[in-house]
NUKE-260873 format. One line per 10 residues: number of its first residue (from 1); their letters; for each residue x, y, z of C-alpha. Coordinates in steps of 0.05 Angstrom, whole numbers, plus 5000, padded with zeros to 4 digits. Layout:
<sites>
NUM	A	X:Y:Z | ... $
</sites>
This chain:
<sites>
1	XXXXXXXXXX	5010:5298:5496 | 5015:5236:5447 | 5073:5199:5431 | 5129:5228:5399 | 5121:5203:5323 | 5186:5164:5299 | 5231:5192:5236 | 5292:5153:5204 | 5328:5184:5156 | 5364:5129:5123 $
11	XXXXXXXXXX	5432:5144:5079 | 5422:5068:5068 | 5489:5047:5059 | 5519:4989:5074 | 5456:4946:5049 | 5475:4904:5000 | 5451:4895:4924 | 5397:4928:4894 | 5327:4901:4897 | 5331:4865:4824 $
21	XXXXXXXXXX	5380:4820:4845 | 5365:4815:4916 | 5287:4789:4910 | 5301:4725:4870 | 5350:4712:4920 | 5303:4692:4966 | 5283:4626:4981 | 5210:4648:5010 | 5196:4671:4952 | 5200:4610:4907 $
31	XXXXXXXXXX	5145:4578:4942 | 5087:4559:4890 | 5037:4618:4894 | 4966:4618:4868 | 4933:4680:4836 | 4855:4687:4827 | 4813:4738:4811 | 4762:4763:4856 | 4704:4812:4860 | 4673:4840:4912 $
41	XXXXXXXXXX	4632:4906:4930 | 4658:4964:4956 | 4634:4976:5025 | 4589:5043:4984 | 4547:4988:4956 | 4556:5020:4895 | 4598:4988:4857 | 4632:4922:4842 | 4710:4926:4859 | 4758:4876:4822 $
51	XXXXXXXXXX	4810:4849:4852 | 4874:4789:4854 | 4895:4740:4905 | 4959:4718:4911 | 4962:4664:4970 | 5017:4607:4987 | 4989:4541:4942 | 4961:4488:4987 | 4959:4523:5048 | 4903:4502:5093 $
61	XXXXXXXXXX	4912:4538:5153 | 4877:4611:5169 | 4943:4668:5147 | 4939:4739:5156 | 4934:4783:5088 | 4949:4854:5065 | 4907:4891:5017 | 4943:4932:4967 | 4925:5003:4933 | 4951:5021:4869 $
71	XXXXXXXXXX	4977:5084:4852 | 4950:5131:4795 | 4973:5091:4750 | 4927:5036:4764 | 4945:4960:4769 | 4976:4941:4711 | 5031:4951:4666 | 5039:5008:4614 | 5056:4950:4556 | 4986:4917:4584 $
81	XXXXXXXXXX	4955:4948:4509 | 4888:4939:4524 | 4899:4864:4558 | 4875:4880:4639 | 4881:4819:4675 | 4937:4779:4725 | 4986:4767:4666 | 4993:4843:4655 | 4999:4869:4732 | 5058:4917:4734 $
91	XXXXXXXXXX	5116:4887:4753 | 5111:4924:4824 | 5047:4888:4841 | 5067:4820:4822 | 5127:4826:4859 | 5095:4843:4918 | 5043:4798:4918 | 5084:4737:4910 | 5128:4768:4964 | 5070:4766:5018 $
101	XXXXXXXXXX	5053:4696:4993 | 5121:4670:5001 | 5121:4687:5061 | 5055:4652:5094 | 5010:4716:5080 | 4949:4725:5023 | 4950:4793:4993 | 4890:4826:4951 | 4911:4867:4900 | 4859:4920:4888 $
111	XXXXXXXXXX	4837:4942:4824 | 4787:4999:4829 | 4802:5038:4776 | 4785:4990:4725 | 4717:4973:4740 | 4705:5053:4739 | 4732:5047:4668 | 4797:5071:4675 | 4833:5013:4678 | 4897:5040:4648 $
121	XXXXXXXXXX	4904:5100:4703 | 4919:5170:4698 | 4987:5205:4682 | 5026:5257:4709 | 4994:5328:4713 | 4923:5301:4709 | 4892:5308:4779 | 4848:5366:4775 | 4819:5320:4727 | 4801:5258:4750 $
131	XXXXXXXXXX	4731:5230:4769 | 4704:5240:4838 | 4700:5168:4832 | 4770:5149:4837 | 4783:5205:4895 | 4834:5181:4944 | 4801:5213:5001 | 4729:5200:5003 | 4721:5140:4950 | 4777:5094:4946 $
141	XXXXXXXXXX	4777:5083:5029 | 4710:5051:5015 | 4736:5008:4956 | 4788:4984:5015 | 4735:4967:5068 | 4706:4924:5013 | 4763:4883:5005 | 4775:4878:5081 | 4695:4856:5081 | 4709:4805:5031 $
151	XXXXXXXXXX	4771:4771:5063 | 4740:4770:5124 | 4684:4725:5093 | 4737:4674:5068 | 4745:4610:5120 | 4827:4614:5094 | 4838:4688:5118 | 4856:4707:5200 | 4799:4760:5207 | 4840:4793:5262 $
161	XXXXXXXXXX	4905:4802:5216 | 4890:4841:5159 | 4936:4898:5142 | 4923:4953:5089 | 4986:4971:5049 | 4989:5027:4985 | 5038:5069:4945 | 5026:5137:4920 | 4957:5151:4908 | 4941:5092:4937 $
171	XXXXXXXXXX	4984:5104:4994 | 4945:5180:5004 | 4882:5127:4999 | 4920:5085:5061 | 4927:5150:5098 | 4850:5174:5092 | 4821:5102:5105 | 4861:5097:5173 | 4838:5148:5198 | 4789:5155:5260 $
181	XXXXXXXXXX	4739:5198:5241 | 4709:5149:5191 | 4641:5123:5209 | 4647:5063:5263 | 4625:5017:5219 | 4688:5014:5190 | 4739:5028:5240 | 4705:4983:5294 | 4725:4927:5261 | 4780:4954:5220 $
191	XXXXXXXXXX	4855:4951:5189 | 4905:4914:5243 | 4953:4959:5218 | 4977:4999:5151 | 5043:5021:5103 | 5040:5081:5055 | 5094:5087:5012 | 5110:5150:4983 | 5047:5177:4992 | 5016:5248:4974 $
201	XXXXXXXXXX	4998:5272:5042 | 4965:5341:5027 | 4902:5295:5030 | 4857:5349:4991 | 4854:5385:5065 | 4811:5348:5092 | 4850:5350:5157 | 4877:5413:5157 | 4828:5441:5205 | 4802:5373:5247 $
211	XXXXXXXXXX	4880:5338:5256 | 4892:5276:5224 | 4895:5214:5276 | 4894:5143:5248 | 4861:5092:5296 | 4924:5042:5289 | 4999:5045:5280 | 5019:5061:5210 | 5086:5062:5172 | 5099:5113:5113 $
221	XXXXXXXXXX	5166:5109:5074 | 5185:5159:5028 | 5243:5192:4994 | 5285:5248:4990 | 5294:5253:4910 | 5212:5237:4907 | 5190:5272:4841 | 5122:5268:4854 | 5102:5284:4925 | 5137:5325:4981 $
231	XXXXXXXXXX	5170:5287:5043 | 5165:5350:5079 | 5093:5357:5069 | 5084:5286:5101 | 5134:5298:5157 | 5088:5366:5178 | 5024:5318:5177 | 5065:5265:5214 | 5084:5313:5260 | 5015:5341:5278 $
241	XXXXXXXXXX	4982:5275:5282 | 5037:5252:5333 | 5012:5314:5382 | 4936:5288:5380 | 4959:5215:5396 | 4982:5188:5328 | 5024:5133:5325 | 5062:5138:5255 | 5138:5118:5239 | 5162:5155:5175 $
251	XXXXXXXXXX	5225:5129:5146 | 5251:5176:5100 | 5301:5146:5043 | 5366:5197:5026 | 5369:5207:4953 | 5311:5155:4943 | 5253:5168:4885 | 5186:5157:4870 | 5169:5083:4857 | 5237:5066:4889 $
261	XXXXXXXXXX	5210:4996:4902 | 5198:4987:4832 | 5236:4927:4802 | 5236:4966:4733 | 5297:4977:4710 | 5293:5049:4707 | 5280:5053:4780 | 5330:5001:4797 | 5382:5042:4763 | 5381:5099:4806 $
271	XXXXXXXXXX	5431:5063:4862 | 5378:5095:4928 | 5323:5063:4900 | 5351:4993:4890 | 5384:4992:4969 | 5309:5027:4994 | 5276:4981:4962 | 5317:4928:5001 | 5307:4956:5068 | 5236:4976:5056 $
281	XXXXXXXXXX	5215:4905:5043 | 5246:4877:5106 | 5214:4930:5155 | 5151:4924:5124 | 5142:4846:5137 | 5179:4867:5208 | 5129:4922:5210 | 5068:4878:5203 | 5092:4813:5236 | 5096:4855:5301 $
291	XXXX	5033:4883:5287 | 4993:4819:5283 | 5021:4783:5345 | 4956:4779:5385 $
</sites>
């Protein structure tokens, strides 16, 4: 019998501000931050996978970094009209990004839908009709061994401290690249450890039948007002995994949304999203600062 898996449902009162005005409030994050864009192949060999760095300026010493997964909207802003580059990030991605470099980490911000020539995403109600490509199960894992491949080359990166972190689709991406039965070259030397927010965990069914066990700890945070995806579908595959040995905390947000980390302010003024947001950034960086003590 494997661990019991871990559930907090979180009325998250009591927290203080919402996330707009509690993220500028923090000193980390003032720290100067350098963004560069990257390339590197996805671990297919079949195609070239863009990508941006945000790392703390002038830091010399090896620091652990988190690669990030977009959702389907891709990386960027819907007012990006037509400009696709680190000026026109959604606001989501930027924030997080300079929130892992204020705080000593590098974090890769993967675009992979762009180089496939979708660079502005996919709406709502179009997933029977997106390329094989972009598929969250089988493809996009691959695009996120690529970027763990290309960290690893860099002399500024802590090989042994590399997290994987995604929301939505990218977070159903998170889910299918953790888990063990991909081939060993990628899990032998794999994620340290991995968040999903609010992701879709029906996972096309490809664990249905097999189980779903990821080969490290994981973290999924989701809400109870999601629009998009079903808590209850991720606390069954939760559930299941914990039986076959999987070790997965799922924090589920009371009256929370979609995007609730979102600093828009049409997330921000739903009052669950701003305090989830809040909490879910400070477990997170608890989350993976426990998991990359050695």
């Amino acid at each position: 019998m494997g661990k019991r898996y871990k559930t907090f449902i979180m009325p998250i009162v009591a927290l203080g501000g919402i996330l707009v005005a509690a993220f500028p409030a923090s000193s980390e994050t003032k720290n100067a931050v350098s963004i560069e864009r990257v390339s590197f192949m996805s671990a297919d060999g079949e195609h070239h996978i863009t990508g941006y760095l945000f790392s703390p300026a002038g830091s010399e010493a090896k620091h652990p970094a988190i690669v990030m997964l977009h959702g389907r909207g891709g990386a960027y802003s819907s007012l990006a009209n037509g400009k696709y580059d680190a000026s026109t990030l959604s606001k989501r991605h930027k924030m997080w990004g300079r929130i892992w470099a204020g705080r000593g980490y590098s974090a890769l911000m993967v675009d992979d839908f762009g180089p496939l020539g979708h660079p502005a995403g996919f709406g709502r109600g179009t997933y029977e009709d997106r390329p094989e490509a972009v598929d969250e199960v089988n493809r996009r894992p691959l695009h996120a061994y690529g970027a763990l491949a290309w960290l690893r080359s860099r002399p500024d990166i802590d090989p042994d401290r590399i997290g994987l972190m995604g929301w939505s689709n990218g977070g159903s991406a998170t889910l299918a690249a953790m888990a063990n039965d991909n081939p060993a070259t990628l899990t032998a030397h794999g994620f340290r450890a991995a968040v999903a927010l609010y992701p879709g965990c029906g996972l096309k069914h490809h664990f249905d039948a097999k189980g779903y066990t990821p080969y490290t700890e994981e973290l999924v945070l989701i809400g109870t007002a999601d629009e998009e995806v079903s808590p209850k579908l991720c606390q069954s595959l939760i559930a299941r995994s914990s039986e076959s040995g999987g070790k997965i905390a799922l924090v589920i947000y009371k009256d929370a949304t979609h995007d609730f980390d979102s600093p828009t302010e049409s997330r921000q003024s739903v009052p669950a999203n701003g305090k989830a947001a809040v909490d879910a950034i400070k477990r997170i960086e608890v989350f993976f600062n426990t998991a990359f003590v050695p």
